[in-house]
N, C-alpha and C positions, 0 to 999 in steps of 0.2 A: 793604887787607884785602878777600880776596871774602868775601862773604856766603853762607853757605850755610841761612841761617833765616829766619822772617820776623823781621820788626822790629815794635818799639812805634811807632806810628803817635798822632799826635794825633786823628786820628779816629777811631781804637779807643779812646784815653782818652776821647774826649767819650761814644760810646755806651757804653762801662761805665759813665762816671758815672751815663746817666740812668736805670739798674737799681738805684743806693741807695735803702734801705728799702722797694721792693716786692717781696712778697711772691712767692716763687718756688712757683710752682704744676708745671712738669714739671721736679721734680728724677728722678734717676735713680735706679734700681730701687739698693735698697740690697746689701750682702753678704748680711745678717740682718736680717728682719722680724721673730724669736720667741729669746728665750734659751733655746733648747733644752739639754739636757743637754750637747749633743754642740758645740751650736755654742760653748759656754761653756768647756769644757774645753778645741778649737781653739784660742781665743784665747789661752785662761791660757797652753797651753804654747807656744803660737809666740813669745813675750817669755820663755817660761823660767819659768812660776810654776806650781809643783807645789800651790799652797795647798791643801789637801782642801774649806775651805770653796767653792770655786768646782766641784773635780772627785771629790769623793765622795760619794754622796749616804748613804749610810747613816750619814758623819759629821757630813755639814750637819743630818741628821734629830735629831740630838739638840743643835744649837744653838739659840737663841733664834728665828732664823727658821722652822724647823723644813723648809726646804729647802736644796736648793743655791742659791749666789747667785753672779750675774754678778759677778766685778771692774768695779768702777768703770771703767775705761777698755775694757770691752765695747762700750761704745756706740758706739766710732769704728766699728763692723761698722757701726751701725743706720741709717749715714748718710754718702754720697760726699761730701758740703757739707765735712760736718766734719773730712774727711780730706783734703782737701785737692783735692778735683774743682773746678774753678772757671771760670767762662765769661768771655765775650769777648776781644779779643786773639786772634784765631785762630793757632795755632804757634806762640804766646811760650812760654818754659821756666816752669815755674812751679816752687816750691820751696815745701813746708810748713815752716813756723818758730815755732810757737806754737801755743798755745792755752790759755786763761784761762776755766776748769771749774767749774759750784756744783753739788753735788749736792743734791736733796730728802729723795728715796727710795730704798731698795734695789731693783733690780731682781733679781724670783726667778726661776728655773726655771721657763719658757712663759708670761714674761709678754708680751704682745706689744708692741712701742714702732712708735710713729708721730709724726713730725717735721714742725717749721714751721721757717720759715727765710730769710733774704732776706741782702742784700748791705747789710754795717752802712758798709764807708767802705772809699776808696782814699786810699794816702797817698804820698807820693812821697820815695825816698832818695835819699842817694848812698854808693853801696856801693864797699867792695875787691873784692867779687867780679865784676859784672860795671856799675860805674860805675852810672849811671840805673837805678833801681828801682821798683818799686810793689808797696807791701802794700796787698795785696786779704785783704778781713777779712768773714767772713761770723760769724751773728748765727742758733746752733739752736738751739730749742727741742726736749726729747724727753717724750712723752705715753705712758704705759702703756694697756691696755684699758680699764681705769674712765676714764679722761682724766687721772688725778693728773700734774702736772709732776714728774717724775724727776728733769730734771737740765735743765741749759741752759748755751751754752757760746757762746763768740767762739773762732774760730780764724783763721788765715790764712795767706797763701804767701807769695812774695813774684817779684813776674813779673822775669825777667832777658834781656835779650840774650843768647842762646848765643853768638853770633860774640863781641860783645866782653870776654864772660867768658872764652873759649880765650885771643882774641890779646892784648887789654890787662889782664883783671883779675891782681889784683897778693894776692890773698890764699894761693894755692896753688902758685905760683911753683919752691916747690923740693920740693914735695910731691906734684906730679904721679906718677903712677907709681912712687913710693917703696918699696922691697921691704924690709925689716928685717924677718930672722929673728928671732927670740926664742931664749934659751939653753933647757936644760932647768930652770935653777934660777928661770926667771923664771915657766916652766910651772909649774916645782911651787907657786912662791910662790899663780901664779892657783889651782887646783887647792885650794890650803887654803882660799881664803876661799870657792869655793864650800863644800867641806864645812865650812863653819864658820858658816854662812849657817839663823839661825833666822828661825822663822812662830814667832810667838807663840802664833797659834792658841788654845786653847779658854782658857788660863790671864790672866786681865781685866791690862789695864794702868791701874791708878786714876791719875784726874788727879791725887791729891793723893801721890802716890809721882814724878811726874815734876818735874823741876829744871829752872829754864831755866838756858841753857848745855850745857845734859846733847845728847851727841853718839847720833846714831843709828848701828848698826852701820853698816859700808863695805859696799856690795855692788859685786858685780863684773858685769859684762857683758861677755861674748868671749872670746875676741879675736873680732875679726869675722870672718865668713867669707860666702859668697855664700850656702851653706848656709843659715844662719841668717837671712838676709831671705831668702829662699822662705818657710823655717819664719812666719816672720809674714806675710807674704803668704795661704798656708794660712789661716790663722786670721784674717784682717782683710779678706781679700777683692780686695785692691788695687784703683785706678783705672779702669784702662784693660785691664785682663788678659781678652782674649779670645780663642776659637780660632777658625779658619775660619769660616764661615760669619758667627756674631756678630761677629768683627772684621772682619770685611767691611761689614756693616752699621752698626758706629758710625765706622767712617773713611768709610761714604756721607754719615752724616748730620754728620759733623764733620770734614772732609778736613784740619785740620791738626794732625790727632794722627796721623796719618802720614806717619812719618818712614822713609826709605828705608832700608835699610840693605843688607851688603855685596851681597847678592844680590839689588840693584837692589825689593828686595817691603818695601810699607810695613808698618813697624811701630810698637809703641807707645811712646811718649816712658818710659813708664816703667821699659826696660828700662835706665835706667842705674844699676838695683842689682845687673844683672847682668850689664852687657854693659861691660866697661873700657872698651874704644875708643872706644862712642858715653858714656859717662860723659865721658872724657877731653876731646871732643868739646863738651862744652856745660861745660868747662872746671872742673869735679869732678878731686879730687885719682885719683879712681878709681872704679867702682862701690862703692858707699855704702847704708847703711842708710836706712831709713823715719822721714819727721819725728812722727809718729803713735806710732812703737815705740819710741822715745826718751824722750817722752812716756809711755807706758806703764811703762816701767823706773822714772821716778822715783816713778810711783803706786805700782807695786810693792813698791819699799821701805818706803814709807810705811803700803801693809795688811800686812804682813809684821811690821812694830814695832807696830802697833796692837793687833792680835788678834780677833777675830771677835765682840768686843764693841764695840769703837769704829767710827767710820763718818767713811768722808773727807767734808768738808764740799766746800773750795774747793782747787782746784790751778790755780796758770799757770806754765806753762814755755815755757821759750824756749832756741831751737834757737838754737846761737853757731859751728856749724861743719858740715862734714862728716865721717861716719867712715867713711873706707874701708874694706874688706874688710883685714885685717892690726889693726885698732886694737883697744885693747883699753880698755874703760871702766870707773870706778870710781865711785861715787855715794857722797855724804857728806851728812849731813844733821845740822842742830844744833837744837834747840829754841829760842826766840829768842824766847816772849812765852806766859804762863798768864793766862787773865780766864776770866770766865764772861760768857756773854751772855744775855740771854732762858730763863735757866736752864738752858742747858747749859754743861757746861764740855769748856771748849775750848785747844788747843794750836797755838800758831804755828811751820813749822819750816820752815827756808832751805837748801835742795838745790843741791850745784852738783856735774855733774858731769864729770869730766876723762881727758883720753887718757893713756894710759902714759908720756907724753911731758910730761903735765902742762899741754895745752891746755886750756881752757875749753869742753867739748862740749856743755852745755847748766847752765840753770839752775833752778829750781823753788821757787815759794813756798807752802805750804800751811795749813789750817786743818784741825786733826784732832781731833775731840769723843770722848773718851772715858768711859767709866762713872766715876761718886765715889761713894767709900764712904760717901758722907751721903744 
């Protein structure tokens, strides 16, 4: 096999190790430093969420917040850590797979967030996709103006071999390149469940009306298209996305985010949401969506059933595959546990969601607090 990437090195693992739990002081400029109007409504709509509590303000003005308020998974703008930016290893592939979410507080309209953060732990697998693995797992804290903690979050990637993900790994084997049309009646079928796709919005969901076992509606996401990761891209800022000039400047100061491509000029690793060949390349069934956006759809369903009285507490999900451009996603969610804690009452609900084809494309567990009629 030639190699066309760098490799995992035992001495890039030894110096990533000796960066666990200190404190990362030049992290990088974020997407969004302030929940602006505008930048709030970017993001709802780059994942598909029309909620008006996030982008109307004349409607949030007669909710209980008395503004518009950021979607919970807004924050992946406030911080490259948390989305999956990650250091040492120079030109390893790195891949977002998770993230495991508490929130505190809402964040409103111009609140400004500023972030702490370090490297919680490497851990070492053995993958299908590309054999030897390491999840690198970072550890944010997110702070409003006043300082209040917001929210705080562990996420991570998981570092791959590109050469032995192309020629040895064994997970995407017949799925490479895959083209399967959709009929029209498979269109119309997606097509209903968007229009059949409610926001609870301003009408309360009582704890004590909810059943456990009780099924949350199906949402759909896609089919996928390249389209669509731009659209969140827009809205989330992405990695490594620069033009001239500033891409010139962070391949000076970090020479193995550029990766060459056909016309010999380095680019950034993160074009394989929308570059096939170099996706195919680092052994991706195809250019593919965002682990972050994935992530985002299954919160979505979750404020969507709640209503703009309840408040996500806790979400972790986790990334179980890729979705090529062509896939089409379906999210299911069940209620699975009613207690009250510390006097709020709160709901447990198990998210898993799957390709048309009935893969496993991710999974989600959460904690959702709703109003009681007592």
């Amino acid at each position: 096999m030639t190699a066309k990437f760098p490799k995992i090195t035992e001495q890039g693992l030894a110096d990533l190790r000796e960066r666990i739990g200190v404190k990362i002081t030049n992290t990088v400029e974020p997407w969004n430093y302030e929940a602006t109007r505008d930048a709030i409504r970017h993001y709802a709509h780059g994942i598909g969420d029309d909620n008006p509590l996030w982008c109307d303000p004349e409607y949030a003005a007669k909710t209980k917040y008395g503004s518009l308020v950021a979607l919970p998974s807004f924050l992946f703008t406030t911080s490259r850590l948390i989305s999956g930016y990650c250091g040492g290893l120079s030109g390893v592939h790195a891949m977002w797979a998770g993230a495991d979410w508490t929130w505190h507080k809402p964040v409103l309209r111009n609140d400004v967030i500023t972030t702490e953060a370090y490297l919680k732990d490497l851990v070492e697998h053995q993958t299908k996709f590309a054999g030897r693995a390491f999840q690198q797992i970072y550890h944010v804290d997110f702070y409003n103006q006043d300082g209040d903690l917001v929210a705080e979050a562990d996420s991570w990637v998981f570092r791959t071999d590109r050469d032995e993900a192309r020629e040895r790994g064994t997970k995407y084997t017949e799925a490479r390149g895959r083209v399967e049309p959709y009929t029209e009646e498979q269109l119309a079928e997606f097509s209903a469940l968007y229009e059949k796709e409610e926001i609870r919005g301003a009408t309360p969901r009582y704890w004590e009306d909810v059943q456990e076992g009780e099924e949350l509606p199906t949402m759909m996401k896609g089919p996928m298209t390249v389209t669509g990761f731009i659209c969140y891209a827009q809205g989330w800022g992405g990695l490594y996305i620069r033009a001239n000039k500033l891409a010139w400047k962070m391949q000076q100061a970090h020479p193995g985010l550029g990766i060459k491509n056909r016309f010999n000029v380095p680019d950034c690793p993160e074009r394989v949401h929308w570059d096939e060949e170099f996706a195919l390349e680092v052994g991706a069934p195809g250019a593919y969506d965002y682990g972050p956006e994935r992530c985002s759809w299954l919160t979505h369903q979750l404020t969507n059933w709640m209503g703009d009285d309840g408040f996500l507490r806790k979400s972790k999900s986790q990334v179980r595959r890729h979705n090529p451009d062509g896939d089409a996603i379906f999210i299911n969610g069940t209620v699975t546990r009613k207690f009250v804690e510390d006097g709020k009452h709160l709901v447990e609900i198990q998210q898993k969601a799957e390709t048309h084809r009935g893969e496993v494309s991710a999974t989600g567990a959460a904690i959702v607090e709703l109003p009681s009629k007592s």
